[in-house]
DRENDO-1510 file (C-alpha; in Angstrom, 1 decimal, always signed):
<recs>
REC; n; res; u; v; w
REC; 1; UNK; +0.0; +0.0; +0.0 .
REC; 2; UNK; +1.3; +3.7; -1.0 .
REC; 3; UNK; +0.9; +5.0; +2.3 .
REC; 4; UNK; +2.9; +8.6; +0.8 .
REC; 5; UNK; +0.4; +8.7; -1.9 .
REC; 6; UNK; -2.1; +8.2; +0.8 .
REC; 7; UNK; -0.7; +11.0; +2.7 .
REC; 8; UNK; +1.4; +12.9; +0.9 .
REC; 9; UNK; -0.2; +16.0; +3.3 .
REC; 10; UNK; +1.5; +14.7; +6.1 .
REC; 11; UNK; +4.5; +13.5; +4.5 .
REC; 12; UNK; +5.2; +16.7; +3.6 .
REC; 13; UNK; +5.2; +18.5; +6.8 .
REC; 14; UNK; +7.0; +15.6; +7.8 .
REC; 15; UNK; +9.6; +16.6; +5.0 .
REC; 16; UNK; +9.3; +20.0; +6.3 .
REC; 17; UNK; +10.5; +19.8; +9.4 .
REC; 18; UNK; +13.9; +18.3; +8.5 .
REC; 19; UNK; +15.5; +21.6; +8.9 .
REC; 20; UNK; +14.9; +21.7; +12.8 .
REC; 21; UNK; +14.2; +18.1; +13.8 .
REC; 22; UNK; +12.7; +17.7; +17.5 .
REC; 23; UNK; +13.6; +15.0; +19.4 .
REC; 24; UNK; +10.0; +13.4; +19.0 .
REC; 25; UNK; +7.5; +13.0; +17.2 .
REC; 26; UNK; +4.2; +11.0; +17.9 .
REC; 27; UNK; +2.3; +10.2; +14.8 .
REC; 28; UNK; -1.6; +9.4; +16.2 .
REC; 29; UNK; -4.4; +8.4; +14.3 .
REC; 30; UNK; -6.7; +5.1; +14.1 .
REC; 31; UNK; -5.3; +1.9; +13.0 .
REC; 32; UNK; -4.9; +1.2; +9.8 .
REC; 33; UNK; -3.8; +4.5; +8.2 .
REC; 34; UNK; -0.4; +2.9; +7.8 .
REC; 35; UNK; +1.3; +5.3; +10.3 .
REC; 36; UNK; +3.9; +2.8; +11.0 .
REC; 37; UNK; +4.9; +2.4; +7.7 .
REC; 38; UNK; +4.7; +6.1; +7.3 .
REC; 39; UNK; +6.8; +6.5; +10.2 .
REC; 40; UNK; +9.4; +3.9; +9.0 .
REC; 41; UNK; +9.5; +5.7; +5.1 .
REC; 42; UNK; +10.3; +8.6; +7.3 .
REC; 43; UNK; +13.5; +6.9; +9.1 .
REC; 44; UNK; +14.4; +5.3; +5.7 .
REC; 45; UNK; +14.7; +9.1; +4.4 .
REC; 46; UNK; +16.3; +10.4; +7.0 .
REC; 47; UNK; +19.1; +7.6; +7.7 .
REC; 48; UNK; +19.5; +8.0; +3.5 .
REC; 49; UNK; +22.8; +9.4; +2.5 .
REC; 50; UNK; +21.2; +10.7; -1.3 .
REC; 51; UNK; +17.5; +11.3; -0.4 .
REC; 52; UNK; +15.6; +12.4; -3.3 .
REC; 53; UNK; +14.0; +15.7; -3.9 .
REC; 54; UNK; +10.4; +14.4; -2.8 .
REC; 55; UNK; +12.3; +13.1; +0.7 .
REC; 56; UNK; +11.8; +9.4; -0.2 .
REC; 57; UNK; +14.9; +7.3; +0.3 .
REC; 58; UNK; +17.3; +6.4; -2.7 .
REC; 59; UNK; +17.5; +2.6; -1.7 .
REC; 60; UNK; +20.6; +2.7; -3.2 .
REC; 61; UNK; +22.9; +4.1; -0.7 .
REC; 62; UNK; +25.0; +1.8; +1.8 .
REC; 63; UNK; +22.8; +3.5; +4.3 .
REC; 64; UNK; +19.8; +2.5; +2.8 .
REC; 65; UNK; +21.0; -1.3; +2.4 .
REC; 66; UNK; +21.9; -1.5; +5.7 .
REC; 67; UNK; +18.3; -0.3; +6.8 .
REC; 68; UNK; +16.4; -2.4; +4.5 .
REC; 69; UNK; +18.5; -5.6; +5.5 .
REC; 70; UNK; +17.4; -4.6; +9.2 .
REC; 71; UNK; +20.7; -3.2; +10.6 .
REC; 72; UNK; +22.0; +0.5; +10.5 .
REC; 73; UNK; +23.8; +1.1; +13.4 .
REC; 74; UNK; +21.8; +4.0; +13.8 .
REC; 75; UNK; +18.5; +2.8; +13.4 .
REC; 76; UNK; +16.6; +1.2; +16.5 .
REC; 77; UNK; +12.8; -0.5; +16.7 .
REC; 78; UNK; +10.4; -0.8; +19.9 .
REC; 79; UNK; +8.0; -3.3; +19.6 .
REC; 80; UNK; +6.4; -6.2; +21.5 .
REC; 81; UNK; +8.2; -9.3; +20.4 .
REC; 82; UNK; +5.1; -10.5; +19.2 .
REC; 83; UNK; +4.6; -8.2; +16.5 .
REC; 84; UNK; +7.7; -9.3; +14.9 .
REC; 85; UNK; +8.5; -11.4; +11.8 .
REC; 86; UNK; +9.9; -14.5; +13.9 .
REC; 87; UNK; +7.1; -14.3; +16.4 .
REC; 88; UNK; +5.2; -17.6; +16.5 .
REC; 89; UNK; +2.1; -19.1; +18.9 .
REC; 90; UNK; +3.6; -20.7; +21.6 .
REC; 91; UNK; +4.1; -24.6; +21.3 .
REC; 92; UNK; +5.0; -27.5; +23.1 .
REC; 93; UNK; +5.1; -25.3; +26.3 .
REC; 94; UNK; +7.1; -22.2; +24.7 .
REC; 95; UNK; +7.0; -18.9; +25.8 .
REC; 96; UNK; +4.4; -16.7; +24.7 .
REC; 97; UNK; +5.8; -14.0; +22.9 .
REC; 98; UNK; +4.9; -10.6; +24.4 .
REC; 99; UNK; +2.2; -8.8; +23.3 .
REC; 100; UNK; +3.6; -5.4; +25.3 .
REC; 101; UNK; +7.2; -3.5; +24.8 .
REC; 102; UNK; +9.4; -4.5; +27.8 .
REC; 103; UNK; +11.1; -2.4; +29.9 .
REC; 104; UNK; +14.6; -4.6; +29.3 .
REC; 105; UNK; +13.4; -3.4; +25.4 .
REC; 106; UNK; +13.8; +0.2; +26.9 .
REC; 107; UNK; +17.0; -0.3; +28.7 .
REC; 108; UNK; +18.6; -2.1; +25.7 .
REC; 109; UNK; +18.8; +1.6; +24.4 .
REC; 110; UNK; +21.3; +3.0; +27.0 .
REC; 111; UNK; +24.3; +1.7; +24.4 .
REC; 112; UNK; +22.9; +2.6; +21.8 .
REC; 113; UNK; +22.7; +6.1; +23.0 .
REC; 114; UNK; +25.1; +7.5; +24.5 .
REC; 115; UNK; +27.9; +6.5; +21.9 .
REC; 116; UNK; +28.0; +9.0; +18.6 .
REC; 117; UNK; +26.1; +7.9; +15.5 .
REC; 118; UNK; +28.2; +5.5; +12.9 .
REC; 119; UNK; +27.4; +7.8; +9.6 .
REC; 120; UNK; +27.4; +11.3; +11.2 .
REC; 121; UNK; +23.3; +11.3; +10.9 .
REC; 122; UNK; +21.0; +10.8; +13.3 .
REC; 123; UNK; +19.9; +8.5; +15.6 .
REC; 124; UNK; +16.1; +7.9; +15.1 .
REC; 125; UNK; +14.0; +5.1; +17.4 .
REC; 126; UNK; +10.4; +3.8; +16.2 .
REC; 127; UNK; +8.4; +2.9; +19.2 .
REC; 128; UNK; +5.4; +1.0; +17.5 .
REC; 129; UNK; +3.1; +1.5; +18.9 .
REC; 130; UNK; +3.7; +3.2; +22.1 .
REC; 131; UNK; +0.6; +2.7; +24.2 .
REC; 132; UNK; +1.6; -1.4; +24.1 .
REC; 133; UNK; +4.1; -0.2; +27.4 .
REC; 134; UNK; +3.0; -0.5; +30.5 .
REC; 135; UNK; +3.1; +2.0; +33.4 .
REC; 136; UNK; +6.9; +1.2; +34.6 .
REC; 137; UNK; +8.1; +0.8; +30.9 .
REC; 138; UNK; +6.4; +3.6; +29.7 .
REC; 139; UNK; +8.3; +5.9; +32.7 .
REC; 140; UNK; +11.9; +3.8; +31.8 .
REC; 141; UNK; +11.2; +5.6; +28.2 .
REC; 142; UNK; +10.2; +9.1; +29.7 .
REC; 143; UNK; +13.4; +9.4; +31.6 .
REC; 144; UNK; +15.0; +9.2; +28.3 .
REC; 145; UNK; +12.4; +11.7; +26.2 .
REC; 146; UNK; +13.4; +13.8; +29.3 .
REC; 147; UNK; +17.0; +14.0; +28.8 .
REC; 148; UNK; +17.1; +13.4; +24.9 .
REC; 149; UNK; +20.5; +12.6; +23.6 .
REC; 150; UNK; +22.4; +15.0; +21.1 .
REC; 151; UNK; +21.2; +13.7; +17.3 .
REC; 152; UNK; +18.7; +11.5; +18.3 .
REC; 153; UNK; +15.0; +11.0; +16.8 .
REC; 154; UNK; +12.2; +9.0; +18.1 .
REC; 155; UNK; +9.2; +8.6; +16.2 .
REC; 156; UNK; +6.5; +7.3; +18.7 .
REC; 157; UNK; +3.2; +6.0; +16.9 .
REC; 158; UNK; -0.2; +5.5; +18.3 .
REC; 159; UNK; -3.5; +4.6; +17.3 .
REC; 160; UNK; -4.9; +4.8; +20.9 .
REC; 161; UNK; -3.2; +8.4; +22.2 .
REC; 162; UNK; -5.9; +8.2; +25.9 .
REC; 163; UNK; -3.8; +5.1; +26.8 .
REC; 164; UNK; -0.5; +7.5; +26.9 .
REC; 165; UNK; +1.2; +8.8; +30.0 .
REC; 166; UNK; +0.4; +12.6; +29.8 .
REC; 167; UNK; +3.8; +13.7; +30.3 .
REC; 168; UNK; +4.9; +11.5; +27.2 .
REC; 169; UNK; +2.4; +12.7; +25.0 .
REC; 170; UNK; +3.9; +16.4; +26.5 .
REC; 171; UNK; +7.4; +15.4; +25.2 .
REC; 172; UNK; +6.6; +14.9; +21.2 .
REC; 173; UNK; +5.5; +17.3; +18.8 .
REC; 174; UNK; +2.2; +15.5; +17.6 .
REC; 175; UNK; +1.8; +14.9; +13.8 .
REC; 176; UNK; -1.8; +13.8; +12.9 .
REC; 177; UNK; -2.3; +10.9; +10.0 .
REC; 178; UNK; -6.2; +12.1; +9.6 .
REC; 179; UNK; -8.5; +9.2; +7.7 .
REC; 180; UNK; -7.8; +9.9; +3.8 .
REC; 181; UNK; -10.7; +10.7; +1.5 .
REC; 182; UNK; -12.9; +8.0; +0.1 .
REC; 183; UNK; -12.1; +8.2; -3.1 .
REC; 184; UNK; -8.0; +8.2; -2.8 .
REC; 185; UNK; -8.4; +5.2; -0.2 .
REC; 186; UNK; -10.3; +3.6; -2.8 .
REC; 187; UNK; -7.7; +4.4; -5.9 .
REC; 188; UNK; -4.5; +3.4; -3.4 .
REC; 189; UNK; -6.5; -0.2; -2.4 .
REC; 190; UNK; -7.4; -0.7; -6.3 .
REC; 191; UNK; -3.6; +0.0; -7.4 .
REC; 192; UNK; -2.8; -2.1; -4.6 .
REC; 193; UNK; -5.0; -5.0; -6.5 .
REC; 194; UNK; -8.1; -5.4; -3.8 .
REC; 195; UNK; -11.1; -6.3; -5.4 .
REC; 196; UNK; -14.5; -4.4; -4.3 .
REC; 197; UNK; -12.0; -1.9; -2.5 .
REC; 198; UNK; -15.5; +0.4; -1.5 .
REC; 199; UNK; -17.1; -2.4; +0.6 .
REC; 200; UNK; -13.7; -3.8; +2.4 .
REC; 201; UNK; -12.8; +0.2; +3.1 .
REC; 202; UNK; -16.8; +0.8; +4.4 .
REC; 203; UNK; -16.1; -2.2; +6.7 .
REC; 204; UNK; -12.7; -1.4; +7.8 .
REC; 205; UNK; -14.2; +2.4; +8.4 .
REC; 206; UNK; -12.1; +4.0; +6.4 .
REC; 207; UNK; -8.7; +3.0; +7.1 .
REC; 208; UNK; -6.9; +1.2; +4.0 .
REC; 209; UNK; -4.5; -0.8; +6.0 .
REC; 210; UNK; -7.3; -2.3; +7.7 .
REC; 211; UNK; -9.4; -3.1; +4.8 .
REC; 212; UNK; -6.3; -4.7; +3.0 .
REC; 213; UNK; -5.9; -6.7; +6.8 .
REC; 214; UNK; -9.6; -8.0; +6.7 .
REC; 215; UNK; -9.5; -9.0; +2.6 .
REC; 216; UNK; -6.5; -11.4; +3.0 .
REC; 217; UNK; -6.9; -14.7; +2.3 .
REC; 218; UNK; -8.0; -16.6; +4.7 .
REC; 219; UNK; -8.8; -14.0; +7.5 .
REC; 220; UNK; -12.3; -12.7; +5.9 .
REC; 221; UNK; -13.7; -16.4; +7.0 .
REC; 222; UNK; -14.7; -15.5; +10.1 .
REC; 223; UNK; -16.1; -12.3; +9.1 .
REC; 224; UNK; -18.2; -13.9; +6.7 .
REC; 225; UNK; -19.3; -16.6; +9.4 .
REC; 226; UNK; -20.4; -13.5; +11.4 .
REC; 227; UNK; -22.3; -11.3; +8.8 .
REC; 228; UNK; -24.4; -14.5; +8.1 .
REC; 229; UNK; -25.5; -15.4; +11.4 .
REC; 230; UNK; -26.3; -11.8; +12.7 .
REC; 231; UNK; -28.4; -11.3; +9.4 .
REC; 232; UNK; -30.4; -14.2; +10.7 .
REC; 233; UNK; -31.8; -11.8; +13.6 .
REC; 234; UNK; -33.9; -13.6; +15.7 .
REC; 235; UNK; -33.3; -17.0; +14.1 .
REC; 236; UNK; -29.5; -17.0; +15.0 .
REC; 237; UNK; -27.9; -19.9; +16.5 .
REC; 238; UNK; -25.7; -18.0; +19.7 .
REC; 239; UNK; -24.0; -20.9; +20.8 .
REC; 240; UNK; -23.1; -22.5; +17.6 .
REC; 241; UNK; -21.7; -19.3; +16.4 .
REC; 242; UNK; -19.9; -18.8; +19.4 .
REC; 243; UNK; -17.9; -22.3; +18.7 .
REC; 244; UNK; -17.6; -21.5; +15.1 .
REC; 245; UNK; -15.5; -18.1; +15.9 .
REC; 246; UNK; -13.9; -19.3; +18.9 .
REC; 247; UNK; -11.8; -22.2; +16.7 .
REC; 248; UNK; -11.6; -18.8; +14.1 .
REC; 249; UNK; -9.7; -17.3; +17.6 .
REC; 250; UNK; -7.6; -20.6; +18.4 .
REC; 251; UNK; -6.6; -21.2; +14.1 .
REC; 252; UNK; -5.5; -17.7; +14.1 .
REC; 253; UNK; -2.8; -18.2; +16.6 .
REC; 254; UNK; -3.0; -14.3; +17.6 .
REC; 255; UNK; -3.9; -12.7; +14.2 .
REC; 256; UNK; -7.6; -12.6; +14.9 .
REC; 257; UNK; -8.2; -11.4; +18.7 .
REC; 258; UNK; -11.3; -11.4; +20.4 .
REC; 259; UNK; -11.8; -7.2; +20.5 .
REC; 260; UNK; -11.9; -7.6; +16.3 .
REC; 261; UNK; -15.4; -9.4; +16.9 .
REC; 262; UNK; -16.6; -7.4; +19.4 .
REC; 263; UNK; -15.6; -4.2; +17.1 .
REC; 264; UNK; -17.6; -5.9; +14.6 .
REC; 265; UNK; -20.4; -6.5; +16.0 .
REC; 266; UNK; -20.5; -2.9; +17.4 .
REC; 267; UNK; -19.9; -1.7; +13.8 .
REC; 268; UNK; -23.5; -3.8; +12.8 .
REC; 269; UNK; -25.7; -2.2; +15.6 .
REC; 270; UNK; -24.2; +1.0; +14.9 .
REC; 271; UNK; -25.7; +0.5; +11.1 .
REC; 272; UNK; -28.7; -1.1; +12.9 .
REC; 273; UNK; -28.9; +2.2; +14.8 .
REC; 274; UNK; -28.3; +4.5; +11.6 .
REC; 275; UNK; -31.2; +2.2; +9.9 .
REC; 276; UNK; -33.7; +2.9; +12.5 .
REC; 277; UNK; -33.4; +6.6; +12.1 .
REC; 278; UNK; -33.6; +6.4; +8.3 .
REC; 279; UNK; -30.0; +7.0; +7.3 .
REC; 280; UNK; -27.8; +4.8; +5.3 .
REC; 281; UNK; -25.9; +2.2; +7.1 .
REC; 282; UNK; -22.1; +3.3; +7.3 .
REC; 283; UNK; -20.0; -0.6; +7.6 .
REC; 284; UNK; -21.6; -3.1; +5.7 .
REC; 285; UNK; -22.6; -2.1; +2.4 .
REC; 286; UNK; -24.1; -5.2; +0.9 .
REC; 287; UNK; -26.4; -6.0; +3.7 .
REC; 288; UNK; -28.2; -2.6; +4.0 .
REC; 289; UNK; -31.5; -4.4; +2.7 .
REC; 290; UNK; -30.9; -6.7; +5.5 .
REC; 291; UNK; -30.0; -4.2; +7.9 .
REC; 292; UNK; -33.3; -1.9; +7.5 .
REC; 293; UNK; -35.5; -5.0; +7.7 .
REC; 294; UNK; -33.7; -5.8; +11.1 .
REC; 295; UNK; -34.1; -2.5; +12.2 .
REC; 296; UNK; -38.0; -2.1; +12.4 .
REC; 297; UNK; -38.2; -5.0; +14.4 .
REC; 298; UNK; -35.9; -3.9; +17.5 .
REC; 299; UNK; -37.0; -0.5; +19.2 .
REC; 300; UNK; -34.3; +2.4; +19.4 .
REC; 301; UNK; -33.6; +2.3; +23.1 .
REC; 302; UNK; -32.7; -1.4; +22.9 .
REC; 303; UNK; -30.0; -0.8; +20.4 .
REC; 304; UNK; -28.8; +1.6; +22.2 .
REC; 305; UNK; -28.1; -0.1; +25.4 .
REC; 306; UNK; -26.9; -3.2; +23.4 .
REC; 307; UNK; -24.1; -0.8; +22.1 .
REC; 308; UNK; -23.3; +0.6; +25.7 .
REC; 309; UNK; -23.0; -2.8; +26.7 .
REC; 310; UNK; -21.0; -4.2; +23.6 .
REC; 311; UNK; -18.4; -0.7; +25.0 .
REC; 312; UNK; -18.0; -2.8; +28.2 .
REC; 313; UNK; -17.7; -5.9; +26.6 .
REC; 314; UNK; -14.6; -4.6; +24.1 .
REC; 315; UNK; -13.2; -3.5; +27.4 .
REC; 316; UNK; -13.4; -7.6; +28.9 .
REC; 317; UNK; -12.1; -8.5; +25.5 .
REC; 318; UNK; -8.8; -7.8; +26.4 .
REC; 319; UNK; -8.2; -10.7; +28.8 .
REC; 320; UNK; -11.6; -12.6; +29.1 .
REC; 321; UNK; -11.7; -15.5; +31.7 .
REC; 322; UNK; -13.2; -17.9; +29.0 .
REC; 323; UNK; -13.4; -17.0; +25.3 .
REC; 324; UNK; -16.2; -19.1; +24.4 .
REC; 325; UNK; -18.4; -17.8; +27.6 .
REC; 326; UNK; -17.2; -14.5; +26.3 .
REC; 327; UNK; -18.6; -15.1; +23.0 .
REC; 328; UNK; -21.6; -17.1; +24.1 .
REC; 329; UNK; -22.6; -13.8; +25.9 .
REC; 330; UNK; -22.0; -11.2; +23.3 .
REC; 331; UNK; -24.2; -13.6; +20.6 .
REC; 332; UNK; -27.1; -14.2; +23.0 .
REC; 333; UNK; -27.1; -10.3; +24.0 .
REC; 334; UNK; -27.5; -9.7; +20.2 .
REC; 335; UNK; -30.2; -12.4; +19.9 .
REC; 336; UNK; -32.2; -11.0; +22.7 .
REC; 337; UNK; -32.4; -7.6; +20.7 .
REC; 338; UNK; -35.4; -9.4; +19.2 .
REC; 339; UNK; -37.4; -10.7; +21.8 .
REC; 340; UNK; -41.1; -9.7; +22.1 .
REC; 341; UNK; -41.2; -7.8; +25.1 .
</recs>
């Protein structure tokens, strides 16, 4: 995905401030705008020894080699371990890999920086993404954003800025990726070779890198599995969809966690919601004939305390006792939207 194309606004102010670098910069906006990527296009130009006049990298330099083979000696990435390439399920009694930056992660960079930079650059750090720290790690980093080093960038990225410690937010200059327009989401995931880009980008709500994340192969089945069952309404089987997407949970190993279903399911009765008042439904395209029928059976103050409690609910997600309880209690929630009373 052409995430400069996508936002060439912000990489441009990005270019701009190359003149006067801070020593932070925290890129927020919701997931799936490709921040990251946008943040490591940014190293890439900045470690570059023959940028180009756009900024981008010349991925010809030795500086560029080194950083596209994964180490420059000036070039350093926070992230939990199991966002990373080797990262597998645990087997056989193996370690889970992390799901949160460590604070041994942030005291790896004490090397690192206080000795001067190898090419005469900078330094830059991509913490990815930050709120994944918790309260002890996220203070071993603040002592550093504190007392920056000489030469030494760090772009912080974030989709989820509320989970922050104030005084780190207060360190970085913030640089907003805002949700591109339709229509240029739309070109970028067409060039990009995603069929139906409009519905995958109305289901991902608006963010690209989450629409090209739900279309892969093999990680739309359970979405599918759950579009069907909740268009059956009152005639929905709870329980057996419950065991249907907790296996989706367990075959995933980690790629498909339980919040995702929740966030869907939210996403349907807020177009249940938009359907009752008369408006078009905003997520799920194809099933807005569906949708309105649904609608004029459940009355308005029902769906709106089935989304309050679907809020709580994505809160419990996060480390639920039992997943197929969990699940079980979400679908017969939803089910009981259309009882007669």
């Amino acid at each position: 995905m052409n995430v400069i194309s996508l936002h060439d606004s912000v990489w441009n102010s990005l270019q701009a401030r190359r003149a006067q670098m801070p020593h932070a910069l925290l890129l927020l906006g919701q997931r799936g705008l490709g921040k990251f990527d946008l943040a490591r296009q940014f190293a890439a130009s900045l470690l570059c020894e023959q940028p180009q006049a756009d900024g981008l990298a010349c991925a010809r330099c030795l500086a560029c080699n080194w950083y596209a083979q994964g180490n420059h000696p000036d070039f350093r990435l926070l992230q939990p371990e199991a966002m990373g390439d080797e990262a597998e399920a645990a087997e056989d009694g193996k370690k889970k890999a992390s799901q949160q930056i460590t604070i041994d992660q942030v005291r790896g960079l004490d090397e690192f920086l206080n000795v001067g930079t190898h090419r005469g650059g900078l330094r830059i750090v991509i913490v990815n993404p930050t709120e994944a720290m918790n309260r002890a790690t996220a203070n071993a980093l603040l002592k550093t954003l504190e007392e920056p080093a000489p030469s030494t960038l760090f772009l912080m990225v974030s989709s989820d800025p509320m989970r922050l410690l104030p005084t780190i937010r207060s360190r970085c200059q913030v640089v907003p990726v805002p949700l591109p327009s339709a229509a240029r989401a739309e070109q970028v995931l067409a060039d990009h070779g995603l069929a139906d880009a409009r519905r995958w980008l109305a289901l991902a709500g608006g963010a690209p890198g989450l629409a090209l994340e739900w279309s892969a192969s093999g990680q739309s089945d359970w979405l599918e599995a759950l579009i069907r069952r909740l268009a059956a309404g009152r005639s929905m089987e709870p329980l057996v969809l419950a065991g249907e997407l907790e296996k989706a949970v367990k075959d995933s190993k980690g790629r498909l966690p339980l919040k995702a279903i929740v966030e869907g399911v939210q996403k349907w009765l807020v177009d249940l919601t938009l359907a009752k008042s008369g408006l078009s439904v905003r997520y799920f395209l194809p099933q807005a004939a569906t949708i309105a029928g649904l609608a004029d059976m459940i009355p308005a103050a029902r769906l709106i305390q089935s989304y309050r409690t679907t809020v709580v609910r994505r809160r419990e997600a996060e480390q639920p006792l039992n997943a197929r309880l969990f699940l079980e209690g979400l679908f017969l929630d939803y089910r009981a939207l259309f009882a007669n009373r």
